[in-house]
N, C-alpha and C positions, 0 to 999 in steps of 0.2 A: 504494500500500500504506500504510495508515494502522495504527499502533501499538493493540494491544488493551489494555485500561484495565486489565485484571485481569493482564497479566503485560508483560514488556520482551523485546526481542528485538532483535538488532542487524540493520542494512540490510543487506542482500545485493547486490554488484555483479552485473553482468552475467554475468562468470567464473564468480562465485559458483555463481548458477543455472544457468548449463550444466553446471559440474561437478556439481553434486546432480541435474541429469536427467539424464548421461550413467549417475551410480552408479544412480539409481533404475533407469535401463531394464536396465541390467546385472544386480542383482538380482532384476529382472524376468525376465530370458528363464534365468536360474539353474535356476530350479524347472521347466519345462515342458520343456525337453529332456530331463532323467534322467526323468524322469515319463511323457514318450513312447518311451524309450530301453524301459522297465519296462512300456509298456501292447505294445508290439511283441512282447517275448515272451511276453506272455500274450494276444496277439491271439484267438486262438481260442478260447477261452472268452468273450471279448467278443464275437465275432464271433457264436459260439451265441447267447448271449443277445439280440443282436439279432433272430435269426434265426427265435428262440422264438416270437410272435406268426403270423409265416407261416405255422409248422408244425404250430401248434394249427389255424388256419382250415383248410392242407389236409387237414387229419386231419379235419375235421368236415365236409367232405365229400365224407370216403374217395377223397382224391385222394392221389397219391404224397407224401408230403412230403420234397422235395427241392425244390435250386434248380442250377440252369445255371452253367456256367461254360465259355464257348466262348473262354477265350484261355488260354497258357499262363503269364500274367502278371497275371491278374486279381485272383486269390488273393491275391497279394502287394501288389500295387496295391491290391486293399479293403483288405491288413491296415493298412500304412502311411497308408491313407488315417483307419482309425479310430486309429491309435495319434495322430495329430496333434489328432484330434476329440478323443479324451479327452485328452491334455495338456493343450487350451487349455481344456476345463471344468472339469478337476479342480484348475490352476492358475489360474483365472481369480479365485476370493478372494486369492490372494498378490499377484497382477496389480495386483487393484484397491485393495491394501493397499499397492504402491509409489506407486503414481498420489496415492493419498491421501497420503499421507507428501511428496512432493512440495508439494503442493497448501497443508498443514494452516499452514504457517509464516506465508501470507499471509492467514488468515480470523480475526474475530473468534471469541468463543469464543460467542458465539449463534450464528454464523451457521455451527459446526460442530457443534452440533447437531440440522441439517438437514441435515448429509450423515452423521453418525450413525444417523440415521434411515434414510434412504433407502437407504442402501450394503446393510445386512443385511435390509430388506423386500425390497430385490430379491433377493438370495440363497434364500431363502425360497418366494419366488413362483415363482423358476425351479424349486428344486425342486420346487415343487409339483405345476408344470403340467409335467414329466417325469417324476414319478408317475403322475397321470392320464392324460397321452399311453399311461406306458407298457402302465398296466395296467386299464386303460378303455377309450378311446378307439382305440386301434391294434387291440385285441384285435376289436372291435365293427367298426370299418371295413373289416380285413379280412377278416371272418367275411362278411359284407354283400358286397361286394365279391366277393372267390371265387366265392360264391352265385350274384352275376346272371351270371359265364361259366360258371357248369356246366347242364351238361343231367341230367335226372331216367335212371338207369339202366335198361338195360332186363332187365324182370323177367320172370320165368315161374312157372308152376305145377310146384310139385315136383310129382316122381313116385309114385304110390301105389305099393302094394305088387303088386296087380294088373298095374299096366302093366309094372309090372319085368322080370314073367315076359319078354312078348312085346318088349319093348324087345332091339334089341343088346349084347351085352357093350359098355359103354366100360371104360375103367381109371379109378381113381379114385384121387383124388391124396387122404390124410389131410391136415386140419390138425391142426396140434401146434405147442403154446406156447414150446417150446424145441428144439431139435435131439434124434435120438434119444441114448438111454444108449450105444449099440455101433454108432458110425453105421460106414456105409462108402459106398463111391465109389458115387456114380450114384445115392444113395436122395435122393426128393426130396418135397417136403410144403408143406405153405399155411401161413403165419403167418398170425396173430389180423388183423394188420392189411393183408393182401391185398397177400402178398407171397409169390410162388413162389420156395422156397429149393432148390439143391438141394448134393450134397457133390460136389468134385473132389478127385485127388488131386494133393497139391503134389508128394509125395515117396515113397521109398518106405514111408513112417512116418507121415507127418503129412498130413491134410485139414483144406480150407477152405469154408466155407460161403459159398455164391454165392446173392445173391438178386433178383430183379427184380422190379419193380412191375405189380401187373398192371392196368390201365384200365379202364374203363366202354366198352362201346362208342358214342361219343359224336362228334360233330362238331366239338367246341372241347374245346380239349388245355390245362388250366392248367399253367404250365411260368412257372417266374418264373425271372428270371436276377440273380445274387449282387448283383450291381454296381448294377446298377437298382434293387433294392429298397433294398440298405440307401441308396444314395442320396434314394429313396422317403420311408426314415425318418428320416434326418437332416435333410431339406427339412422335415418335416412339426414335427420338432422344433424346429429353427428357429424355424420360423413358430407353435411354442406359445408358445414360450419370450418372445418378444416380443409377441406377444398377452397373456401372462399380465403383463405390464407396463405392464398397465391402471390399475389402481388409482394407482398411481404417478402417472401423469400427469393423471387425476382429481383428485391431490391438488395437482402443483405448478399446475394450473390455477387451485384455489382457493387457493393461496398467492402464488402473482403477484397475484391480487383479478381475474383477467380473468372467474369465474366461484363463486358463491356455490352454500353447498350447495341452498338452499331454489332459486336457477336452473337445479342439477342434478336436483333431482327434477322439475319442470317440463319440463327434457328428455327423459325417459324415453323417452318413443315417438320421438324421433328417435336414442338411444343404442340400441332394439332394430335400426331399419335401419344405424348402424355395424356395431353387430358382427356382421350378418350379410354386412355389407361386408370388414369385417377377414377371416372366416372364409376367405370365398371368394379373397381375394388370398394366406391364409400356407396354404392349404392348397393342396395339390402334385397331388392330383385332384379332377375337377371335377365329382363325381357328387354331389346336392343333400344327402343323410345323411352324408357326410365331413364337409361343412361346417357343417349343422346339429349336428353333435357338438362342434364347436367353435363356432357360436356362443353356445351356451346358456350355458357356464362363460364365456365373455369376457363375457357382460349383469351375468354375475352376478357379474364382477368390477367391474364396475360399480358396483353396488349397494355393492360391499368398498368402494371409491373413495369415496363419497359418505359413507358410516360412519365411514372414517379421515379424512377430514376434520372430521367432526362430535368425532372423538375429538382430532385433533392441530392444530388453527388454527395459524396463524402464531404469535399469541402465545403459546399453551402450550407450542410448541416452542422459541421462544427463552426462556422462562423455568425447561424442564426439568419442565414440570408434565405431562405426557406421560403417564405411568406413573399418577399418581394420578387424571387424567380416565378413563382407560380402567377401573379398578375401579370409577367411580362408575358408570360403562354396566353391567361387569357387575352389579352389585350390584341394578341394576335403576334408577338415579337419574339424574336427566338430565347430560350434563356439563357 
């Protein structure tokens, strides 16, 4: 540990710095337990919103939307399981704000404007690409997906008015957008979205509306189960979430000098076969449009990568010139 010229700082024994990591990791794990303690009782609207992109694919292929749950512990088991997933995201800036504070006492004051940099691009990027996972990508791959297991319904010609006459009586069930105004026991009706309702009585005062899904008559039965999926989407975020941590390492490549921007455009056609390598390792199924959705934004994080170098060199970042090179890009001026 060498002394920074622009301020003084006294040496730290050995004691020293276990004490300051013991306090760091302590105010470290501070934040993420109230914080999972608070996402557990609101599991269930987490868990909805998870659950939202499913519900839209089986709705757009007039399939039930619903998911499985064959344990009597699963429930609980996914909530817990997302209550911990969101602590360690939602606290993962405090995380890396001990880690840093740790870290800052032994760096020059250049060489902490490289981790200035880097700390909130990456925050940034994650959001990013948990945005477009969430509301792109997820939305598209399981609309796709659903798609190739369902069969086409089987359809018929209504009936004329003619054939009526000599047709049998059946009974005919109405559909209705809401339950009737004066319902009573036994009346029962089709919802908008292909769902036979009908009423029971609970008591001798109060009824409940009972509803069941009604199917296609089809060979393959889409039926997802709780556990599976959202594990499904937290694999799949994972593996965005570290893909979108491209550019990043684009840039520390040309900051170590292992790699020049003018060698990274020259790379191109071997950065299109990466990232449709990356694609296929973080993505969780193996069907070629999964993965082609995620290579295209990783190429093109690529391209970010090669720009934020041309904006942030080594030396614009130890001198703080950072900020001023990137208005000459916008402005249209070389930097």
């Amino acid at each position: 540990m060498q002394p920074n010229s622009t301020s003084t700082f006294s040496v730290m024994t050995l004691g020293d710095h276990l004490d300051e990591l013991r306090r760091r990791l302590l105010w470290a794990i501070a934040m993420p337990i109230p914080v999972a303690i608070a996402a557990f009782v609101w599991a269930e609207p987490i868990r909805n919103m998870m659950c939202d992109p499913a519900m839209d694919a089986l709705r757009a292929h007039d399939l039930p939307a619903q998911l499985q749950v064959l344990s009597p512990l699963e429930t609980l088991g996914t909530d817990l399981k997302l209550s911990v997933v969101t602590a360690v995201v939602f606290s993962a800036p405090w995380i890396v704000l001990q880690i840093w504070k740790f870290v800052e006492p032994g760096l020059f004051a250049h060489e902490r404007r490289f981790v200035r940099l880097l700390v909130p691009m990456s925050g940034l990027l994650t959001l990013a690409g948990l945005a477009l996972l969430y509301f792109l990508l997820l939305p598209m791959m399981l609309t796709v997906l659903v798609g190739f297991g369902s069969e086409p319904p089987l359809t018929m010609a209504a009936a004329t008015s003619d054939s009526a006459i000599t047709t049998p009586a059946v009974a005919t069930i109405p559909t209705l957008s809401q339950p009737p105004e004066n319902p009573r026991a036994g009346q029962m009706w089709v919802t908008p979205d292909h769902r036979l309702a009908i009423t029971v009585a609970i008591d001798d005062k109060n009824l409940e509306v009972l509803t069941v899904p009604m199917l296609h008559g089809a060979r393959l039965a889409q039926q997802f189960r709780l556990s599976e999926y959202l594990d499904f989407v937290l694999d799949f975020a994972l593996g965005t979430v570290v893909a979108f941590q491209t550019p990043l390492v684009v840039l520390l490549l040309g900051w170590l000098g292992i790699l020049s921007s003018d060698a990274l455009k020259n790379f191109r056609r071997y950065a299109i076969f990466l990232a449709a390598l990356i694609a296929a390792v973080v993505t969780p199924s193996t069907d070629p449009f999964s993965m082609t959705l995620l290579a295209v934004p990783v190429y093109l994080l690529y391209e970010l990568g090669i720009l934020m170098l041309k904006v942030a060199p080594p030396s614009a970042v130890s001198k703080g010139e950072v900020l001023s090179r990137l208005l000459r890009v916008v402005r249209g001026r070389d930097a």
